[in-house]
N, C-alpha and C positions, 0 to 999 in steps of 0.2 A: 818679244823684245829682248831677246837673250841674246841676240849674233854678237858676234866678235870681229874683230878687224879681220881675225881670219876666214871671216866670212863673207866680205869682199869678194868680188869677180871681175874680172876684167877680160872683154869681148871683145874678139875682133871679129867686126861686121866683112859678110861678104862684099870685096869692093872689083867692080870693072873699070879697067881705064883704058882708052887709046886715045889715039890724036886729036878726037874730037873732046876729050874732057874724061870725067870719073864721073861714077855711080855707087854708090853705097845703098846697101840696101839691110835696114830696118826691122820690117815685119815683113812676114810673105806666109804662108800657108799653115794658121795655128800659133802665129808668132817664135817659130823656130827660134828665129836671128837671137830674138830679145829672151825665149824662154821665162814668158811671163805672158798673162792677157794683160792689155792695153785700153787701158779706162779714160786716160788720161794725158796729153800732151801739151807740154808749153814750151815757150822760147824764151829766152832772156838774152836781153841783147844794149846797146847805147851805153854799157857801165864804164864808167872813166877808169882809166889806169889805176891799179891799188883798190878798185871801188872792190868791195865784199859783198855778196850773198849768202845766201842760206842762213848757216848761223844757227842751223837748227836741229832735232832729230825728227824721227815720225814713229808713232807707235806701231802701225799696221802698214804704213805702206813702202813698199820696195820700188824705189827708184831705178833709172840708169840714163846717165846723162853724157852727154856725146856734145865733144863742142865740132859743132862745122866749119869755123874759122877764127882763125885766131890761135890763143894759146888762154887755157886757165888749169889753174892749180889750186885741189881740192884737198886740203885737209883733212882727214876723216879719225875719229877717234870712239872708243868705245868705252869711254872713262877711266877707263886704263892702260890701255896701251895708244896709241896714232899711229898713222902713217899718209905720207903725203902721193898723191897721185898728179901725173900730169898729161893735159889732155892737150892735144896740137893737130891730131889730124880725124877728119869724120869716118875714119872706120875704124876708130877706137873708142870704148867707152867705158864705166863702170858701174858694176848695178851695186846698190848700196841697198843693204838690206833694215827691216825696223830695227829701228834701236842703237845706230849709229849717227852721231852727229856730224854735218860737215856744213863747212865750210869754206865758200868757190872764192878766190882771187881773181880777178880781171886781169889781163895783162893791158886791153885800152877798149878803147869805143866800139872799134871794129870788131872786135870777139861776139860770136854765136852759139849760143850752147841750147840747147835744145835739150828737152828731160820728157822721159816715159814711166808713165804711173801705172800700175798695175790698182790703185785703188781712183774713185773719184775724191774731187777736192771735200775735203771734212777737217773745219779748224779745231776740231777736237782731235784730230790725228799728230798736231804738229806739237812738240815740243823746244819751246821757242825759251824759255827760265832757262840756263843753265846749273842755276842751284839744284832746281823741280828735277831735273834730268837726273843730276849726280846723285842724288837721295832713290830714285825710281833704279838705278844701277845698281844704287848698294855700294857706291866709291869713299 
């Protein structure tokens, strides 16, 4: 749980387009794309304009969250330093490793963001106090 903001990634997923639409693609042979195994995937989706997620860090698990539509803007900070990320199109994403806290802004209802865990769900992973966090830092 030592990463740094500078320990942030930011992926651009292979994407195919032509007249019939796009393709973005994810995992394919060994999880290349993502450079991680994949334990884990959820959607978060319906969040009203301004609505907020996360909110939180993880001890062990490394994220990478990709919105497929819409627009959301993820805060991420490592008790020291932050930096803000913004997600708009699905062949862009950023994998957030332990020990970073963030934080997704919705821009409306329609935004889709989709997140890939490299751990399975365990509420002993999440870091959700932000006091707890900033003392586990050392800030």
């Amino acid at each position: 749980m030592n990463a740094t903001i500078d320990d942030l990634r930011m992926i651009r997923f292979p994407r195919f387009a032509d007249a019939s639409g796009s393709l973005s693609v994810y995992s394919d042979e060994g999880e290349r794309a993502l450079g991680m195994p994949i334990k884990r995937v959820f959607a978060v989706s319906g969040v009203p304009a301004g609505g907020l997620r996360g909110d939180h860090a993880h001890r062990w698990c490394t994220q990478t969250v990709v919105c497929l539509h819409g627009r959301v803007t993820i805060t991420l900070d490592d008790a020291r330093r932050s930096t803000v990320v913004v997600l708009d199109e699905p062949g862009l994403g950023v994998s957030i490793p332990p020990g970073i806290w963030n934080r997704l802004a919705f821009d409306g209802p329609d935004c889709v963001v989709i997140v890939f865990c490299d751990k399975p769900y365990d509420e002993a992973d999440y870091l959700r106090d932000r006091g707890e966090y900033e003392r586990l830092r050392g800030a």
